[in-house]
N, C-alpha and C positions, 0 to 999 in steps of 0.2 A: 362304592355305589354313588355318593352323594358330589363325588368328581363328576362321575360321568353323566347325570341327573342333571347339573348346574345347567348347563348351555341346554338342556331342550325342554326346560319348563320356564317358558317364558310365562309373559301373565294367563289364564283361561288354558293353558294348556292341560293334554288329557295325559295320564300317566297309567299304563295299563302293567300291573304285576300278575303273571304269570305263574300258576300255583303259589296263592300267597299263604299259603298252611294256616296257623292260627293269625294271621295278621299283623302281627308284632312290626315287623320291618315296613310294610306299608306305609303304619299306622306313624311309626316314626318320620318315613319321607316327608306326608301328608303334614303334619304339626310343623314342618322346616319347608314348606312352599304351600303356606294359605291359600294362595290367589290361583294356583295347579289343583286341575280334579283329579283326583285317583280314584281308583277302579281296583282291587282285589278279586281274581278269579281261580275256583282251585274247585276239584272234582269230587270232594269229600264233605258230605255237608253238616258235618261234625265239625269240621275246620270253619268253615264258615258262620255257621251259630257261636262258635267260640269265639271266632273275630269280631263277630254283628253285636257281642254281648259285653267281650273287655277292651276293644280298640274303634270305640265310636267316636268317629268326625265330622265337623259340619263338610269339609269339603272329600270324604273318603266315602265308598260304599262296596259291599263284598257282593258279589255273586258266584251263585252256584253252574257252572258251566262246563262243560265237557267242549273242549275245540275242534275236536274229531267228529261232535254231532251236533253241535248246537255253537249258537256267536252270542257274545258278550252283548251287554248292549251299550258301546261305546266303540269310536272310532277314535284310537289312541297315537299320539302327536310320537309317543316314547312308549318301549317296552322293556321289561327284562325280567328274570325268573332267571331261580339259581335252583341248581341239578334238576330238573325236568326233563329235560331231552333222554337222556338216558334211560327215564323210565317208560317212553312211550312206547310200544310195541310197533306200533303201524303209522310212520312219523305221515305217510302223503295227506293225508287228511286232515291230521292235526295240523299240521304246516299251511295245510287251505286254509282253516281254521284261524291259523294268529294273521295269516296274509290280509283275509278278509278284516279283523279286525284291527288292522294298520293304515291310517292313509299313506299315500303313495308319497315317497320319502321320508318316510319315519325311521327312526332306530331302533332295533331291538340289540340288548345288551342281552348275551347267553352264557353265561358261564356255568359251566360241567367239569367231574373230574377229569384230571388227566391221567389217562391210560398208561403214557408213558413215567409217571414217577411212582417209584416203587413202592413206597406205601401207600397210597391210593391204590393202588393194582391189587397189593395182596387182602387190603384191607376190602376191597370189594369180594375179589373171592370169596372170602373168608362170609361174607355177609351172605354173598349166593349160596354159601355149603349149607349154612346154618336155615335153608329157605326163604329166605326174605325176597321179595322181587324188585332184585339189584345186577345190574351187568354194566358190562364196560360202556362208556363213551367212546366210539370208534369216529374221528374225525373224519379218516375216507371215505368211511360209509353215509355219513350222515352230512357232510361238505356237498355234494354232488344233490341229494334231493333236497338241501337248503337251495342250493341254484334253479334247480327245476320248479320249485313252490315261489318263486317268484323274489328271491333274496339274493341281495350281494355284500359279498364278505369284504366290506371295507378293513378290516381290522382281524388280527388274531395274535396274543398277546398271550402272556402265562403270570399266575400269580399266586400267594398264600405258600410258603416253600414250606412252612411248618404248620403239622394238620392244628385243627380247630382245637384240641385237647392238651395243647402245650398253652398253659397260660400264662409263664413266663418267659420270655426268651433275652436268653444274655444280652448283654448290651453290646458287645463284640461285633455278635452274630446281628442283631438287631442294626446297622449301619448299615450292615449289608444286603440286608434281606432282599430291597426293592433290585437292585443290581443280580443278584443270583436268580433270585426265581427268574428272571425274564427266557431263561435257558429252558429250552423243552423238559428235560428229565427232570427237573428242580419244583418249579412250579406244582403248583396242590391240586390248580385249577386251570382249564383253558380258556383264556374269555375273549369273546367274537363280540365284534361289532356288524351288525348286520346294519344293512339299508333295504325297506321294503321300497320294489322296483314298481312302477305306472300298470304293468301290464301282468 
């Protein structure tokens, strides 16, 4: 994240996080570019009070916002959110939604599981069986009304080959990691580079 962060938070620039859950990741960007405003918005206002109460910044601030029905109040230079897409039901609206709150050549950074590697796959299942409201990330599906909402997919890239739950990984494997995951089925995650377009 803090790669792809560097080049678009020049000084005053706005930083908009995308379901930012209880704030944590924000909060850390926010602390590592004082002179960038961040902006945390997430739909659950539980998460929010928990952010507003353990991750206060002079230059960070959380709101409560639904993209589908309401706009942030902030016109963000950079965006990104990790697994959100996947959970939205009715992506046209929501996609109005972040469009609106993008100036016209901003980045949004999207990464979601990837469908294609096999443990992401089963383990999502396995989340759906259990009733949780989890379903795949379908790229074709959701590639196509990225375009329509006003977005282009400068970038698409694969990453994380081993899930969040391995907290060691051999030093072997480790050399390699960056080089493997780049491969569809390998990869944990898919991450787009988006450019919100003028029109």
């Amino acid at each position: 994240m803090r790669k792809a962060l560097a080049p678009c938070t020049v000084p005053e620039a706005s930083v908009l996080e995308i379901g930012c859950g209880p704030g944590s990741l924000v909060a850390q960007l926010a602390s590592e570019q004082p002179d960038a405003e961040f902006v945390g918005v997430d739909v659950d206002p539980k998460m929010i009070d928990h952010a507003r109460k353990y991750h206060p910044r002079d230059n960070l601030r959380y709101e409560l916002a639904d993209f589908s029905r309401e706009r942030p109040t902030v016109v963000a230079d950079f965006a990104y959110g990790i697994d959100i897409l996947h959970h939205v039901h009715d992506l046209a609206p929501f996609l109005a939604g972040v469009h609106a709150s993008l100036r016209a050549g901003a980045t949004w950074l999207a990464i979601e599981p990837n469908v294609f590697h096999p443990y992401i796959f089963w383990s999502q299942r396995r989340m759906r069986r259990a009733g949780l409201d989890e379903d795949h990330f379908r790229p074709w599906i959701v590639e196509p009304k990225l375009r329509d909402a006003g977005f282009a997919v400068r970038d698409r890239g694969y990453a994380f080959l081993f899930p969040g739950c391995v907290q060691r990984v051999p030093e072997a494997l480790a050399r390699i990691e960056s080089v493997l995951e780049r491969f569809r089925p390998v990869g944990g995650s898919v991450v787009y580079r988006l450019e919100r377009l003028s029109s």
